[in-house]
Every structure is written in structure tokens, then in C-alpha cells.
N, C-alpha and C positions, 0 to 999 in steps of 0.2 A: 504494500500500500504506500503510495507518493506521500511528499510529506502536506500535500496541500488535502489531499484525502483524509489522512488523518486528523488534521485540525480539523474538516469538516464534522467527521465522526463525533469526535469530542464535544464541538460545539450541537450536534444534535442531541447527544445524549444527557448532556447540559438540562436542552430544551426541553427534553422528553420528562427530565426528574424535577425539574422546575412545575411545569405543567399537573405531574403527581402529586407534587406538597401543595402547589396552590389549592386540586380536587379535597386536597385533607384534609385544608385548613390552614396548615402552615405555614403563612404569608411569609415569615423571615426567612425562611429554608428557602422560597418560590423566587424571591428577591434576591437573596445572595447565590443563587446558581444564575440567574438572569443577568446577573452583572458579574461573575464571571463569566458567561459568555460573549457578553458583548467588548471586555475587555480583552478576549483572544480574536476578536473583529467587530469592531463597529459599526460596517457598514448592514448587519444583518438587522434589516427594517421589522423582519418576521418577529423577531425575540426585543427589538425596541419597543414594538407594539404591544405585548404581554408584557413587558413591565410595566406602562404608562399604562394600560388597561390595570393591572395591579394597585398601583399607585392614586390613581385615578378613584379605585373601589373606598381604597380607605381614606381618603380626601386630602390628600398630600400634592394639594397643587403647584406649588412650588417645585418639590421634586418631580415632576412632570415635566412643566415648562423648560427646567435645567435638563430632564432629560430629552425633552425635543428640540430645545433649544439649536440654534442652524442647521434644524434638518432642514436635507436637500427636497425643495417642493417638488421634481421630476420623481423624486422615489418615495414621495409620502403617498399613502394612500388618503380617501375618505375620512374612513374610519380616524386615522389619526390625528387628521387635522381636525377632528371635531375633537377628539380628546381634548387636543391642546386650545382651541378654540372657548371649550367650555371650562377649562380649568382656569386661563384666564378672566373669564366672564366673574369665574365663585368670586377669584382676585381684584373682582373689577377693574381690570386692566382694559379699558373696553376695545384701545385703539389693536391691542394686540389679538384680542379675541375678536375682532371684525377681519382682522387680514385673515385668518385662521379659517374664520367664515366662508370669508370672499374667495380665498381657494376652493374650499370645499366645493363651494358652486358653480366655479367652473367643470368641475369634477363632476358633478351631480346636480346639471341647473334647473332639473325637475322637481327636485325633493321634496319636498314639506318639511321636514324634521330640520334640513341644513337650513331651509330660506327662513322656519321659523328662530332656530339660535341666531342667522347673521340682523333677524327683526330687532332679535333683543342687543346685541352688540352695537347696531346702529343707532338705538335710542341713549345707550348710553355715552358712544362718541357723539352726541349731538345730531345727528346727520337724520334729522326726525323727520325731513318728506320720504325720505330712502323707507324707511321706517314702518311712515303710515301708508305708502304706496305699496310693499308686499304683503303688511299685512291686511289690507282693502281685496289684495289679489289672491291672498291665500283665501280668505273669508269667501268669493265667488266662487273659487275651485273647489270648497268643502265646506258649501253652507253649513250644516249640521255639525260640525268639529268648533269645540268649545276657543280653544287656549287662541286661535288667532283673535278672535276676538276680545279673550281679554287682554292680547298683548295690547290691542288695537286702542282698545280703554287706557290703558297705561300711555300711550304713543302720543293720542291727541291731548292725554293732560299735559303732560311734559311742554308739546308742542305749541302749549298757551292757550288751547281750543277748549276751552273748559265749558261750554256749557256742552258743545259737543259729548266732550267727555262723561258730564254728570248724565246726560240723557242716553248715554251707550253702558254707564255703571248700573242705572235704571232698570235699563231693557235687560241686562244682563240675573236683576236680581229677583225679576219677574220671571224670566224664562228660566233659569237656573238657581234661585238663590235655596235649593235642597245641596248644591255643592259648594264646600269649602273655599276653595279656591275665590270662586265669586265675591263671598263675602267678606274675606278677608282682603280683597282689593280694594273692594268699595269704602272697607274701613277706613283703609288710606289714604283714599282720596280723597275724602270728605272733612281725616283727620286734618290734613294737608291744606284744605279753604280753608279751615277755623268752623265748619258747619258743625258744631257737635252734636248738632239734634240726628242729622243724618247717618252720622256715623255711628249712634247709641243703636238709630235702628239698623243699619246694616251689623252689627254686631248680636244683638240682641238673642237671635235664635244657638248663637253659638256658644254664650254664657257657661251654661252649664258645663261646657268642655275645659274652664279655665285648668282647674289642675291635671288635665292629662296631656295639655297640647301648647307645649314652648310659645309659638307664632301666637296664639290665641290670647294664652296671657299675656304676652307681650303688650299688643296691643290694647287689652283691657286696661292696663298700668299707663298707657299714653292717654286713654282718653282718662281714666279716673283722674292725671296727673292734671291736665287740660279743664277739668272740672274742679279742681282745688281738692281732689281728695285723697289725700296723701295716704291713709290707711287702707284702703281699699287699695290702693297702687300696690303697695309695699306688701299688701298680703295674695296680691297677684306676682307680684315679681319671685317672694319667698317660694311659694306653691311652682312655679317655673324653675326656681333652682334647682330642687329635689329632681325634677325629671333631668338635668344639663346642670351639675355645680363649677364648670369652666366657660360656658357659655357668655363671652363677656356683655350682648347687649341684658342677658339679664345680669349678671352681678353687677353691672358698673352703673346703670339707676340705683342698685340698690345701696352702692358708696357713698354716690351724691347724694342720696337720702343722711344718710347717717351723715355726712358731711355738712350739709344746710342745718341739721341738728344738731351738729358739735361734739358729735360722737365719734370724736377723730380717733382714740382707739380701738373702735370697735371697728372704725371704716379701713385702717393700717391693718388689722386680723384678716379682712376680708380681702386686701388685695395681696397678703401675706400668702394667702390659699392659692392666688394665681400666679405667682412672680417664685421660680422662675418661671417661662413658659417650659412646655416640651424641647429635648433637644435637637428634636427634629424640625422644627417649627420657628418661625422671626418671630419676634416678639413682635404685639400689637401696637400699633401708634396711639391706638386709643388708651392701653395698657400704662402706654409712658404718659398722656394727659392725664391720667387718675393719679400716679404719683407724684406727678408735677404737682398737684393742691393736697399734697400731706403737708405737714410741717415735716420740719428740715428732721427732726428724730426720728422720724417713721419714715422716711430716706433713709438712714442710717440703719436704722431697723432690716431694712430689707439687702443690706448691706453694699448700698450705693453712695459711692462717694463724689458724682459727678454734682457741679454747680446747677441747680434748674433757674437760677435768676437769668428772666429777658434778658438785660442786661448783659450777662456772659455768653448768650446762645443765640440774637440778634446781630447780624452782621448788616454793612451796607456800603454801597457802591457807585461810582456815577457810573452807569454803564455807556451812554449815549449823551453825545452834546444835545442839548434839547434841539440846536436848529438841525439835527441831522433829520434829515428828511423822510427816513423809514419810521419816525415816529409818527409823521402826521399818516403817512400810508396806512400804519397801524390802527390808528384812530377812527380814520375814515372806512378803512375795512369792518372795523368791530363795532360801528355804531350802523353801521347799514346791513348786519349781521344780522339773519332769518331767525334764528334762534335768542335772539337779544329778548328777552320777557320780563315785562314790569313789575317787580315786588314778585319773582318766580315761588313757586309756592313750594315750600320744603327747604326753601335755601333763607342765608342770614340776610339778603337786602330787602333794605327799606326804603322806601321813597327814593330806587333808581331803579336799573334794570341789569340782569345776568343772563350773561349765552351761556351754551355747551361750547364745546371745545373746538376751538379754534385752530391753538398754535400744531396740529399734526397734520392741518390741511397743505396739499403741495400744490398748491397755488397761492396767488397776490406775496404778501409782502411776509408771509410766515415762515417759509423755511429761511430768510435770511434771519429774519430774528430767530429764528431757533438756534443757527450756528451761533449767533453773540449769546445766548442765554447758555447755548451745552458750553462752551469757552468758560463763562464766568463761573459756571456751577462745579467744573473740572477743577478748575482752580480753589474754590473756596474747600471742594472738596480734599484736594492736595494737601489745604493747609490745616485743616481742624482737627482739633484735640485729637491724636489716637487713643488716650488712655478714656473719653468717654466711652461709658457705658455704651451709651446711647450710640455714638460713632460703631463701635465696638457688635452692638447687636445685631446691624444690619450691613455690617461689614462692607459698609461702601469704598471704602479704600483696597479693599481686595477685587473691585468689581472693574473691568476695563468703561472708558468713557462710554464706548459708543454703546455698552449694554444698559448706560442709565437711559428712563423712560420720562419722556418731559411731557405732560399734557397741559390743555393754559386756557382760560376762558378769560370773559371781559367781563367789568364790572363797570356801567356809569350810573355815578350818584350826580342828582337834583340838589338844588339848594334845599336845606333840612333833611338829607337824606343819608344813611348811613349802615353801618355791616354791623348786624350784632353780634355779641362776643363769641367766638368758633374754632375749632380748631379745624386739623384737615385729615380725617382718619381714613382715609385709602391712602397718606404718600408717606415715605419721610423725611424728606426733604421739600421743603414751601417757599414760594418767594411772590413779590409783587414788583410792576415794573410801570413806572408812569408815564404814562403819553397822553396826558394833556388835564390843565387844571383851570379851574378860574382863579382871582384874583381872590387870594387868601391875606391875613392878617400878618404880620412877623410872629415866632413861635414865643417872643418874648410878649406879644403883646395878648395872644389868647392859641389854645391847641387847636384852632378850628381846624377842621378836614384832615386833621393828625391820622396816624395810625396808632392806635393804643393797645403795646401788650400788655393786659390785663391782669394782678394777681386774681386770684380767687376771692368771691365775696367775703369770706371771714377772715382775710387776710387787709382788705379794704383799711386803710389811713396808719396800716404798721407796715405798709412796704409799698414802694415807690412805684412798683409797672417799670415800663419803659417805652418813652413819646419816641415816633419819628415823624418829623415833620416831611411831607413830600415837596418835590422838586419833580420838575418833567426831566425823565432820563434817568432818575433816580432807581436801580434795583434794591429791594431788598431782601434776604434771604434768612433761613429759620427754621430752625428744628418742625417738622409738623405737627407737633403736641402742644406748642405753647400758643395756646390761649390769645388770642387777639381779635380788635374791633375800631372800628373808626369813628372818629371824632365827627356830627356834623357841623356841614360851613353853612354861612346865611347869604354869601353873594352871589350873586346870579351866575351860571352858567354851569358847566360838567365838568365833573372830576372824574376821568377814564384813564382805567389803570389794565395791566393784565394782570390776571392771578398766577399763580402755574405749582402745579408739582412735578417732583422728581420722584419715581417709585422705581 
């Protein structure tokens, strides 16, 4: 037997006992024969695909993405690219899970299945006609098939079509509201107006499920929250823990809860239960915003010695001379922006308007601003703390430039209008960049139109925040956990900024 014979051998028999543990049970056995196999050839797409099928089961989407990562599109299948297309999606990664899509359909432009994941990937890069046009088209092809339809529900909210929307969450809970799905959409939607009548009744039938069904309670604890009833919330969130006790959208209300109550030891116990994460798993951004409003002991506690003051974790830059002209491009591109929607409902603006994502489009004036934004981000990255935690977690110094992911929407604020306090829990790294302001105050004379890193309420008039006063051209960049909100101004005209993450 040649000797290329025999590595094939090997690597089948690999496959064959891989295949056997996985039938067993035995994921670890299934996994480390899998990867030694593809460590005696990598190009074997067969046994890439049973791992990331593996992978994929037990929701390890990172180590997915890592392992499809620059597959060659000629020798991806289908199958694969929906893997990696949907593992992105879990990550909301949206730009990357729409490319993921957008193969697939070339591959299979009949589908259903594919056109509906590249539905959901388009809504979340923004590209919300793309969006509502397959799923109007899937809805013809399969009247009777539920889920276009409520993607379709989701799409025209998003898309600012809101009575549309509430009159298709309607129809939907009329014709369907014996299924979950439905009503727990509806809840969302209606949470998302401020309609709480609507959404008490789209909830209403499903009450009785609170303590067996995560999403269910969930939801009950937002709107009891929304209704000022903080006991009811908390004994909705408790009952959700017991099914998911790492589950952070339930544990981390139930921090802030103790936290607004000044139950800071008890709130340090509870994220004491989460920290570390798994060591197969990044630590959560939202993770690090919960630590960020312990006091400094219960940091220590957890045996973190990194600085959380704005102050030490705000950086800033003049990126761009203001008369450089890719600014005003910028400006005029993202104010004439489809996706631009006033006071978007789910998001922190007030009295201005927020797109979807802009900066990954390859057209107008984005990909130039992409390469000034990947350059400064590269750099800031070169230069920051190695010994943070935080740096340390998400090990972006280990990461080559071109693998960071920049996505970046507009924000313009009205006079009186302003971002309430927020952090960015899909990135870890956040910045803003100004291209264009009206006629503001001096920062000595008042913080109008500031950007304000925010302490935590209980921390309020014992610790400082930290102001930056904007400048057009002005970037500034920030850990995505820390807490920030903008000041408003009272003179006339727009303040247009881009937002952007780095994940």
C-alpha cells in the first residue's frame, strides 16, 4: 500500500470511529478523532462537515466559525455554509451570516429553508427591502407555511412600517395565536411601541407557562418591569433561572435588580456563579457590563485587577481633518439612508433617528472609511493594556487585523434629542466617529451634545463618568461594556455621528 493510501486509510478509519462515538454519545471521543483527522489533511471537507455538524449540535459557535473559517467557497457545500451561516446568525454576526446565506443561494436559489435564514441575516444587516421582498415571495410560494410570515412581521417592524406590522402581528394572532411562536412575537412588538395593553394580551394565554419556559418568562419580567412591578418581574426571572442558572438574559435583570436595591453582595454572589465563563467559550460583553457596576471589592472579589474607570478605558483621536471631504460624503450618504428611522423602536435614540448598518456596504463612501477606521482600530489595538482582563478575554491581540469585524450605523440627533444610557452587547470593541455637528457651547461653558460615560446610578455624585466633548473628525473608541449616553444640545441643527463595532 503507497504511502498516500495509507494516510487515506487512517484518515477513514479516523472517520468511521469518530462517527461511532458520536452514534454513542460520546461527543469528546467524536471531536478529538475528527480533528485528528483533519490534522493529517485538511482539505477533507467530508470530516470538516461532521465536526461543524458536531459542534454546531452542542452550540459552540465560535468553534465553528474558527473551524470554517476561509473555507474555500468552490468546495463548500450547502449544507455547510448554512452551518456556518446560522452559527453566525446565534452570534449575530449578521454581515457574516448573510455572505454565508448569499452562497448558499447561489447553490440552492430555490430553497425555502436557505432564502428563509439569508431573510433573517438581511434584517439584521439592515438590508430590510432585500428582506421584506423574499419574504412577501416566500409567503406566495407557501401560503399556508407559518414562519415567512412571521419573519415578514419582524421585517416591516424593523423597516419602520409599523402599522403594517401591528396589522400582520394581528392577522397573525387571529389565525395562529394557538402557536407559541406567534405570541411571543407579538409580545415584542408591542413591548417595543410602549403599547403595554397589547402586549399583556398577546401574552396573556401563555401565563400559565411562566415557570416551565425561559423565553416566556422572560418576557413576562419585561413587561411586569414596564409596569413598575418589580416583584412579579423578579419572581418571573427566579422561576426562569431554575430551568437555565447560566443563562445570562435571565441572571443579569436579576443583578440589576439587587443592584437598584443595594444588594450589592448579594448581586457580586450572583455574578460570582457566572465568572468565570466556560473555557471553551469568550466571555460575555454583557458579562463585563455587570461587573463594571460592582464596587471596586466585588472586582476584586472575583479576582480582577483591571481598572473599569471610563476614564482608563476611553480612548480618542482626531481621525479626519473635519474639511476632509469623505466626511461630508459620509453624512450625506447616512442621512439619505433607507433604513434611517425616527426614535427606532428597541434602540436608545430619542428625539433623532438610527439606520442599520451601513459601514459593510461596498458602495458610496464606506469602504474608504472602513480602511481609516480598520487602521485606527489596528493600532489602538497594538497599543492597549495586555495585562487587561478584558484585553486578555477576547484575545484581540492574538487575532490578525483583517479577521477583526467592523459593523457601523448612523445616528442623527435633533435639537433636544439624545442616546440613552447603553452599552453595546454583541461587540467588544465600540467607537463613534463625527461627521457633522451644529453649533455647540464650549465644554467649559455647559456639556451640551457631550458624550457621557456614565457611572452606575448608585455610584451617581461619588464618581466622576467621563465627558467627551465632540468635534467633527473626532473618533472615539471603548471597551463595549462601558456604559455611555449623550448629552442633549438646544441649537438648531444635526448632530451625525457613526456608531461602529469591532467583534
Amino acid at each position: 500500500m503507497s504511502g498516500e493510501s495509507q494516510l487515506q486509510h487512517q484518515i477513514e478509519q479516523l472517520n468511521n470511529d469518530a462517527i461511532q462515538a458520536a452514534r454513542m454519545g460520546d461527543d469528546t471521543r467524536a471531536e478529538s478523532l475528527w480533528s485528528a483527522a483533519l490534522a493529517l489533511d485538511g482539505t477533507q471537507m467530508r470530516i470538516r462537515a461532521n465536526l461543524a455538524r458536531l459542534l454546531f449540535k452542542a452550540g459552540r459557535d465560535e468553534a465553528v466559525l474558527a473551524l470554517l473559517h476561509g473555507m474555500p467557497l468552490a468546495l463548500a457545500s450547502p449544507a455547510l455554509l448554512m452551518l456556518q451561516g446560522q452559527s453566525a446568525l446565534r452570534l449575530r454576526r449578521y454581515a457574516a451570516a448573510h455572505a454565508a446565506f448569499v452562497a448558499a443561494s447561489r447553490l440552492l436559489p430555490d430553497d425555502p429553508s436557505v432564502l428563509l435564514a439569508l431573510s433573517q441575516a438581511a434584517v439584521g444587516s439592515g438590508l430590510l427591502d432585500q428582506a421584506v421582498t423574499l419574504l412577501q415571495g416566500l409567503h406566495q410560494r407557501f401560503p399556508d407555511e407559518l414562519e415567512p410570515l412571521l419573519n415578514l412581521a419582524v421585517a416591516l417592524g424593523e423597516s419602520g412600517q409599523l402599522d403594517a406590522a401591528a396589522a400582520l402581528h394581528a392577522t397573525l394572532l387571529d389565525r395562529y395565536g394557538d402557536q407559541e411562536p406567534v405570541r411571543l412575537n407579538a409580545t415584542r412588538f408591542f413591548l417595543q411601541l410602549g403599547d403595554l395593553e397589547q402586549a399583556e394580551a398577546s401574552l396573556q394565554p401563555l401565563r400559565g407557562r411562566v415557570i416551565q419556559n425561559v423565553a416566556i418568562a422572560l418576557l413576562h419580567a419585561e413587561l411586569a418591569l414596564a409596569r413598575g412591578n418589580r416583584d412579579s418581574a423578579h419572581d418571573s426571572l427566579t422561576a426562569a433561572r431554575t430551568l437555565d442558572p447560566r443563562n445570562l438574559d435571565v441572571a443579569l435583570p436579576l443583578f440589576y435588580g439587587l443592584m437598584d436595591q443595594g444588594e450589592h453582595d448579594k448581586a457580586t454572589s450572583l455574578i460570582a456563579e457566572l465568572w468565570p465563563p466556560p473555557t471553551d467559550q469568550l466571555p460575555s460583553t454583557r458579562l463585563f457590563a455587570a461587573i463594571a457596576d460592582l464596587p471596586s471589592q466585588g472586582q476584586r472579589a472575583l479576582g480582577l485587577s483591571m481598572s473599569f474607570a471610563p476614564a482608563d478605558l476611553v480612548k480618542t483621536q482626531p481621525l479626519l481633518d473635519p474639511a476632509e471631504p469623505l466626511l461630508e460624503h459620509c453624512r450625506t450618504a447616512l442621512c439619505s439612508e433607507q433604513t434611517l428611522l425616527y426614535e427606532r423602536p428597541g434602540k436608545p435614540t430619542r428625539g433623532g433617528s438610527q439606520s442599520y448598518e451601513v459601514l459593510d456596504r461596498s458602495d458610496g463612501p464606506w469602504p474608504q472609511l472602513q480602511q481609516h477606521l480598520r487602521a485606527a482600530v489596528t493600532r489602538h489595538v497594538a497599543e492597549y493594556d495586555a495585562h487587561s482582563e478584558w484585553f486578555q478575554a477576547f484575545r484581540l491581540h492574538q487575532r490578525a487585523p483583517e479577521s477583526l469585524r467592523l459593523s457601523g450605523w448612523g445616528v442623527v440627533l435633533q435639537s433636544g434629542g439624545r442616546q440613552l444610557r447603553h452599552t453595546h452587547p454583541e461587540a467588544v470593541l465600540s467607537g463613534v466617529l463625527y461627521l457633522a455637528l451644529p453649533p455647540l457651547p464650549s465644554a467649559a461653558e455647559t456639556p451640551e451634545g457631550a458624550l457621557w460615560f456614565s457611572p452606575p446610578s448608585w455610584r451617581a455624585g461619588s464618581e466622576p463618568g467621563f465627558l467627551v466633548q465632540p468635534a467633527v473628525g473626532l473618533l472615539v473608541l471603548f471597551p463595549s461594556f462601558v456604559p455611555h449616553e449623550t448629552i442633549p444640545f438646544q441649537s438648531e441643527g444635526q448632530r451625525v455621528c457613526l456608531a461602529f463595532n469591532v467583534s
